[in-house]
Backbone bond lengths (Angstrom), bond angles and torsions (degrees), N, CA, C in turn:
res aa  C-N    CA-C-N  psi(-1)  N-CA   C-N-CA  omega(-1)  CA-C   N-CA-C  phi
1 X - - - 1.453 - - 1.526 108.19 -
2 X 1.594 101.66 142.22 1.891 91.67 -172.61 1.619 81.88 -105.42
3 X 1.387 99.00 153.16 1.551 117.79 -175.35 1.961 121.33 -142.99
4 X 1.347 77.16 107.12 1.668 84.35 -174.33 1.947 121.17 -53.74
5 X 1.441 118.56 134.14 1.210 100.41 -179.17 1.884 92.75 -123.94
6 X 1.442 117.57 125.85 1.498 114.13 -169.46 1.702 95.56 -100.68
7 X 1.528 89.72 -164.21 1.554 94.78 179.76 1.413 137.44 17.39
8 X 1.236 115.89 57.24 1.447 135.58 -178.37 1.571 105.11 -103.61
9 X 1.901 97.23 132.56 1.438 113.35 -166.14 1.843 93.94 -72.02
10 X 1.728 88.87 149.24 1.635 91.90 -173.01 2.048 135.07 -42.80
11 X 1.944 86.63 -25.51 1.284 91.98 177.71 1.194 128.40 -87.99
12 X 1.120 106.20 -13.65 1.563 113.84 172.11 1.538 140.93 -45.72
13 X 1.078 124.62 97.21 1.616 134.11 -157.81 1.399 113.07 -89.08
14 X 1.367 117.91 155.51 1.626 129.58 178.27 1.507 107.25 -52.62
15 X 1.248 125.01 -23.50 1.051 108.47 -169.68 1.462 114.01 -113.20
16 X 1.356 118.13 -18.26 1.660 110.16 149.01 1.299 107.42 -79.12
17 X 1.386 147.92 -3.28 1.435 128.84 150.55 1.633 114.70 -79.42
18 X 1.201 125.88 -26.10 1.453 127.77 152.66 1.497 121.12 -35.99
19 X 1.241 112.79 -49.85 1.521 139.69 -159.62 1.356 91.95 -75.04
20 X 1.022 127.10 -73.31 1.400 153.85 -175.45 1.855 103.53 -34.01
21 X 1.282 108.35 -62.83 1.840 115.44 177.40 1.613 111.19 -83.75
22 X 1.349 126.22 8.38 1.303 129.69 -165.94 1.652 82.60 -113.16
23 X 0.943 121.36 -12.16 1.769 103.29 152.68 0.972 148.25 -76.01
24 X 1.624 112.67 -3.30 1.459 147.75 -156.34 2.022 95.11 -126.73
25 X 1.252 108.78 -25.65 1.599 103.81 178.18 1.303 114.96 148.79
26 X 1.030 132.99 -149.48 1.761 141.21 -163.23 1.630 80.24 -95.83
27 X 1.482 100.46 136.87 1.696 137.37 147.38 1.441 141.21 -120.28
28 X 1.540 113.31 92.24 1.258 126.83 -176.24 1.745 108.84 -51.59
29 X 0.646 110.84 -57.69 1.740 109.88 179.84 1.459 121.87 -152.74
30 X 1.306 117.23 122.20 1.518 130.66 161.84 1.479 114.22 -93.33
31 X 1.849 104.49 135.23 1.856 92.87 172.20 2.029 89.74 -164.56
32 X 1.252 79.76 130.53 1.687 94.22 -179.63 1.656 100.79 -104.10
33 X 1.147 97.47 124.48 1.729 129.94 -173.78 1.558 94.51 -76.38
34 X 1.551 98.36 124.38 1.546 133.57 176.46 0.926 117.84 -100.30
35 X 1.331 117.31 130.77 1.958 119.22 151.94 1.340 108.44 -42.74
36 X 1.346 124.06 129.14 1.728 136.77 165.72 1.136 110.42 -52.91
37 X 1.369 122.58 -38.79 2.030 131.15 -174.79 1.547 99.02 -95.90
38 X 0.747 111.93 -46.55 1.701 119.76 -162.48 1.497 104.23 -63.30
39 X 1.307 100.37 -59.85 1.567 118.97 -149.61 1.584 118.70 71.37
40 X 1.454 106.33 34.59 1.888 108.63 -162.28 1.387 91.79 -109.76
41 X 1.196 112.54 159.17 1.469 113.90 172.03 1.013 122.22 -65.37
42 X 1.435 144.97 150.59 1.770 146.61 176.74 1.695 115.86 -90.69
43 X 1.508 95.55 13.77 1.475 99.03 -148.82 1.377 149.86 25.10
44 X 1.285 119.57 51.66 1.384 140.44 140.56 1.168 113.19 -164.89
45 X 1.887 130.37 172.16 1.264 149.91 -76.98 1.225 103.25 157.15
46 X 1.635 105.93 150.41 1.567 110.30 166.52 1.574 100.51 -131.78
47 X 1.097 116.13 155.24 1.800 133.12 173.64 1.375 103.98 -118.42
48 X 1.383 127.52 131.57 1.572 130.26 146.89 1.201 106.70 -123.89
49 X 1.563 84.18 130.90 1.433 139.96 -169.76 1.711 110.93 -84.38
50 X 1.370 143.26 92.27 1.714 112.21 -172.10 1.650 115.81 -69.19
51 X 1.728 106.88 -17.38 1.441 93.74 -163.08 1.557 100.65 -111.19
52 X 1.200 152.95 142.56 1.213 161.57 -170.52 1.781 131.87 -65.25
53 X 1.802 90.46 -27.04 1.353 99.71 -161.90 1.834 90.48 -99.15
54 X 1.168 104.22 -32.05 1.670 118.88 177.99 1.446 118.61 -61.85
55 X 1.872 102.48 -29.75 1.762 114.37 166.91 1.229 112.82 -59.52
56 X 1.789 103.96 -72.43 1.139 108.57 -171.06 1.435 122.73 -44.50
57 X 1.446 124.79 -31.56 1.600 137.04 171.63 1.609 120.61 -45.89
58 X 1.486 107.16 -62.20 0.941 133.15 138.63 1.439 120.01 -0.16
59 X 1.883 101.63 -78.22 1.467 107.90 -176.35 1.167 128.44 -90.10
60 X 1.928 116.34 0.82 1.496 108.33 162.99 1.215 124.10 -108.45
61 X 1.677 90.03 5.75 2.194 99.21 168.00 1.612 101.79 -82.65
62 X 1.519 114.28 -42.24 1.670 109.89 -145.63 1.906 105.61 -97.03
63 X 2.137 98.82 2.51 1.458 69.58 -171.62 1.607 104.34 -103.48
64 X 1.171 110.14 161.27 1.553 124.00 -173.15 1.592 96.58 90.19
65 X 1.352 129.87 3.35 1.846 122.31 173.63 0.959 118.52 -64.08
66 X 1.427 129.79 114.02 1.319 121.82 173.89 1.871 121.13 -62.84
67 X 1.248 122.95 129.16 0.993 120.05 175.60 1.548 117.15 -141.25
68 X 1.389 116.80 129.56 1.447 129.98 -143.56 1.625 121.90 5.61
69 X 1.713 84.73 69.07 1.909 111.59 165.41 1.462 94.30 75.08
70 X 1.105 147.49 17.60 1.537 137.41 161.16 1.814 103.85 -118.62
71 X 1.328 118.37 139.08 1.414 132.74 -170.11 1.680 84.46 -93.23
72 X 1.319 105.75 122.86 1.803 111.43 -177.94 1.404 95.26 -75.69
73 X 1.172 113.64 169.93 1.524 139.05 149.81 1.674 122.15 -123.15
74 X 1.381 98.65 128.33 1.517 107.62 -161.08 1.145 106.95 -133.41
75 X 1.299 140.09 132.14 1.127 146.56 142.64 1.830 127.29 -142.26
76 X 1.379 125.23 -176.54 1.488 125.49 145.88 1.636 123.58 -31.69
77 X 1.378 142.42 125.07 1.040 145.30 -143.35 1.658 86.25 -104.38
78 X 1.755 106.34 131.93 1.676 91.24 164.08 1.448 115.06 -91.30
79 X 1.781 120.64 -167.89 1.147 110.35 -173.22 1.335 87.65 -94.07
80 X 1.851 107.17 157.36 1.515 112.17 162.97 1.026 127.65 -72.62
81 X 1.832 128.62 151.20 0.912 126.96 -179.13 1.399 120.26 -101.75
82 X 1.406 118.89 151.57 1.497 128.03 -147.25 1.815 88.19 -92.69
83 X 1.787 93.70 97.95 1.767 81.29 -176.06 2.060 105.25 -84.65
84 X 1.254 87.83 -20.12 1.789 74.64 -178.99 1.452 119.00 -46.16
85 X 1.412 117.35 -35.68 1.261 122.79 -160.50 1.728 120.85 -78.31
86 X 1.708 88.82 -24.34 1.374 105.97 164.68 1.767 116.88 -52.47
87 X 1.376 101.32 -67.39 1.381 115.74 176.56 1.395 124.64 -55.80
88 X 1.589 101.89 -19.95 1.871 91.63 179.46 1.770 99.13 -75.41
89 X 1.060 113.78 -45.80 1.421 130.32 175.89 1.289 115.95 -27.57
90 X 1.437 116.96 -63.24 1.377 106.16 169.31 1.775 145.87 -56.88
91 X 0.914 130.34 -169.71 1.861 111.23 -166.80 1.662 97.31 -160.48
92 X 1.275 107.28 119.41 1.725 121.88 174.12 1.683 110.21 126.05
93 X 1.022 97.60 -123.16 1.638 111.71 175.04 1.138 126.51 -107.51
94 X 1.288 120.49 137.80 1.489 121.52 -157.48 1.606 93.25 -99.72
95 X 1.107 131.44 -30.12 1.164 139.07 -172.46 1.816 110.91 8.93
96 X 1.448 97.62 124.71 1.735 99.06 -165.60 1.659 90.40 -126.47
C-alpha cells in the first residue's frame, strides 16, 4: 500500500521516516519529494507498505504524530492526476 506522509518538518529524511513505519512492519521504499532547483524538501513523502493490514496500522497510530515539532499527516496515497492532459484541453492563453 502506498501511503502519503504530509506536513513533514524540513529536516526530516527518508530514512528517519523509514525508521519511523518499520515499527508497524516491512517497508519497501521511503522517499521525500524535493524541489528540482532547490533540492529542499516539499514537505511530504510517500512510504510503501507490501502488506495492507501493517499500512493501515501504521496510518491510524502515526497520523496527527508529531515529529520534529510538525503534527504529520498520514494516510492511503491517492492516484495522481494526469495534469498534462488537463492543460492540453484548454484553448487561449495559459497565462500563469
Amino acid at each position: 500500500m502506498n501511503i502519503y506522509v504530509g506536513n513533514l518538518a524540513a529536516d526530516v529524511d527518508a530514512e528517519e521516516l523509514r525508521t519511523l513505519f518499520e515499527e508497524f512492519g516491512k517497508v519497501d521504499s521511503c522517499v521525500i519529494i524535493k524541489d528540482r532547483f532547490t533540492g529542499e524538501s516539499r514537505g511530504f513523502g510517500f512510504v510503501e507498505m507490501p502488506t495492507k493490514d501493517e499500512a493501515e496500522q501504521a496510518i491510524s497510530a502515526l497520523n496527527g504524530k508529531d515529529l520534529k515539532g510538525s503534527s504529520i499527516k498520514v494516510n492511503e496515497a491517492r492516484p495522481r492526476k494526469n495534469r498534462w492532459n488537463n492543460r492540453r484541453r484548454r484553448k487561449g492563453f495559459y497565462g500563469r
